[in-house]
MIDREN-44007 format. One record per residue: residue number from 1; x, y, z of N, C-alpha, C in turn. Coordinates in pm, whole numbers. Layout:
N
NUM;X;Y;Z;X;Y;Z;X;Y;Z
...
***
This chain:
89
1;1787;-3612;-739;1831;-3633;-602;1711;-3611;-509
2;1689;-3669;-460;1592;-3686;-337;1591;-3618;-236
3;1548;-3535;-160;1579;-3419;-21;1484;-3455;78
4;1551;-3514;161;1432;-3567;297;1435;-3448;373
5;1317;-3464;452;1269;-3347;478;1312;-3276;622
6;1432;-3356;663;1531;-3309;737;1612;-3214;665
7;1635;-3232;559;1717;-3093;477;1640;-3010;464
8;1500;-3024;437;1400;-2870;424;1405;-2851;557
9;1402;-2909;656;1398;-2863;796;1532;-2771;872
10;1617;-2830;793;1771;-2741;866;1774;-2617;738
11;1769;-2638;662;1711;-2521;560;1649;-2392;641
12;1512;-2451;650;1394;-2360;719;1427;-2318;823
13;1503;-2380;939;1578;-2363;1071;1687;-2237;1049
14;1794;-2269;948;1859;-2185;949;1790;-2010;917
15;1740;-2020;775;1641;-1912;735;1589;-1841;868
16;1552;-1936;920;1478;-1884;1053;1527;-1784;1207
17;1704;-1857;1190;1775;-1806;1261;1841;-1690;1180
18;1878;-1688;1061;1922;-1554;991;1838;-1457;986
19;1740;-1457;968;1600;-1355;981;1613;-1297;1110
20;1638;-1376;1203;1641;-1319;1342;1740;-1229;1395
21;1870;-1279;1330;1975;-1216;1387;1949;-1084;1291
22;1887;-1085;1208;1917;-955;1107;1798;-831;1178
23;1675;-899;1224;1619;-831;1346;1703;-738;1451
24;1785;-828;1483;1867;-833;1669;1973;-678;1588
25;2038;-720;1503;2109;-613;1387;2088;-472;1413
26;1923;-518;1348;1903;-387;1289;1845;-269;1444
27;1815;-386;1540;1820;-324;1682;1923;-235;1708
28;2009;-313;1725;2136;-302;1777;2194;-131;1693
29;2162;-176;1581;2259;-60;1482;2183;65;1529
30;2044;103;1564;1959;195;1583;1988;253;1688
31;2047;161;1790;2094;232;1937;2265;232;1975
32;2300;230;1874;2412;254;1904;2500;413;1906
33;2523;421;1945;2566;608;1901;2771;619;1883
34;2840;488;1879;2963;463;1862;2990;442;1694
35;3010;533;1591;3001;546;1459;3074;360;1430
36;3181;365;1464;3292;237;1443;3205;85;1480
37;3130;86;1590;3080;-7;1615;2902;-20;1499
38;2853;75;1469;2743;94;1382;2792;64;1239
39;2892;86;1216;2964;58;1084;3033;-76;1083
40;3067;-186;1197;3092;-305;1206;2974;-366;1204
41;2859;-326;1243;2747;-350;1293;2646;-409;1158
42;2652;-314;1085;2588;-281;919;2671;-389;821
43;2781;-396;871;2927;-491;743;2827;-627;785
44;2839;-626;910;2766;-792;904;2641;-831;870
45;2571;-701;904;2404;-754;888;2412;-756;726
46;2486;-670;610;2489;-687;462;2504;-782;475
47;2640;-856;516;2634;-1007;462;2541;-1113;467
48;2504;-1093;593;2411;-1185;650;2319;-1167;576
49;2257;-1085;532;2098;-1059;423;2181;-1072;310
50;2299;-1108;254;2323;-1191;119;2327;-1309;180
51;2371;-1362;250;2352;-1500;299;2246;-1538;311
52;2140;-1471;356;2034;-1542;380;1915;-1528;270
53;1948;-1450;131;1896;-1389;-14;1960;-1529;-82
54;2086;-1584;-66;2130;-1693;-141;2075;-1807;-82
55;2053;-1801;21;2008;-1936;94;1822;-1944;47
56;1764;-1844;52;1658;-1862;4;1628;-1879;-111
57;1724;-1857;-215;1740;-1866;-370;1735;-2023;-388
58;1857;-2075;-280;1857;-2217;-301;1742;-2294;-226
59;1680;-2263;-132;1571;-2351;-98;1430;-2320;-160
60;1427;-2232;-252;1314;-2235;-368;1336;-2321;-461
61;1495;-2306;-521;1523;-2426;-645;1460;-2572;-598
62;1503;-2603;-457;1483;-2697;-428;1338;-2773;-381
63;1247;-2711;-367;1111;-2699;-348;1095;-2665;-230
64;1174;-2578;-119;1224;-2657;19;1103;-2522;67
65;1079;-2405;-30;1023;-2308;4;946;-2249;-128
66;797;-2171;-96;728;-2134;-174;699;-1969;-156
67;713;-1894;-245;724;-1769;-200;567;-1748;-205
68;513;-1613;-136;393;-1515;-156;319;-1502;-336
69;250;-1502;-355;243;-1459;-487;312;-1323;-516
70;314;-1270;-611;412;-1122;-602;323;-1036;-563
71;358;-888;-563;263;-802;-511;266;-690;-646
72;104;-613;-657;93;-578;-763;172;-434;-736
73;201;-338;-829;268;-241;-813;216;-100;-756
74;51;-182;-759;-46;-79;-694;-42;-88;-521
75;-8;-240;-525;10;-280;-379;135;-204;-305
76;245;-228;-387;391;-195;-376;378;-19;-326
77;314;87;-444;258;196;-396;218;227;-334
78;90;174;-267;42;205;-129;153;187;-27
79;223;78;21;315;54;109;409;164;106
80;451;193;-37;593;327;-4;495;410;35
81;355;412;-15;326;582;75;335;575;170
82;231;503;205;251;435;383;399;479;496
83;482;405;418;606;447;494;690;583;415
84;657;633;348;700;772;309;633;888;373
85;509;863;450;403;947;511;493;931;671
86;513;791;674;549;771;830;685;880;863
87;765;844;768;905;903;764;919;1033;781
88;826;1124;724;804;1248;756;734;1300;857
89;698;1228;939;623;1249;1049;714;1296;1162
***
């Protein structure tokens, strides 16, 4: 099947807009101090980051997207220290 590159484009578009809202989310959830609304808050942003984990699953099958090369585990290490140093700060 053939995929013109209007489908990689509403693909990439969408990706683009789910990434964002999961941003706006994770704002939102940080300043909120209403437990009920932080806990409605979190139900959606999960979904939405499976939605947008499946959507990227499918626009790799499709060539529509190319990931990073992976990162080595030495790389991966530095980063948790990084933010394990921050956290305790």
């Amino acid at each position: 099947m053939q995929h013109t590159m209007q489908d990689k484009d509403m693909v990439n578009d969408t990706l683009s807009m789910v990434n964002s809202s999961l941003t706006t989310y994770a704002m939102c959830i940080t300043q909120s101090s209403d437990q009920n609304l932080r806990q409605t808050l979190q139900q959606i942003r999960n979904a939405d980051e499976q939605f947008q984990y499946q959507l990227y699953q499918a626009a790799e099958q499709k060539g529509f997207y190319k990931p990073a090369q992976q990162a080595s585990q030495q790389d991966i290490q530095q980063v948790r220290s990084i933010f394990t140093a921050t956290a305790h700060v």
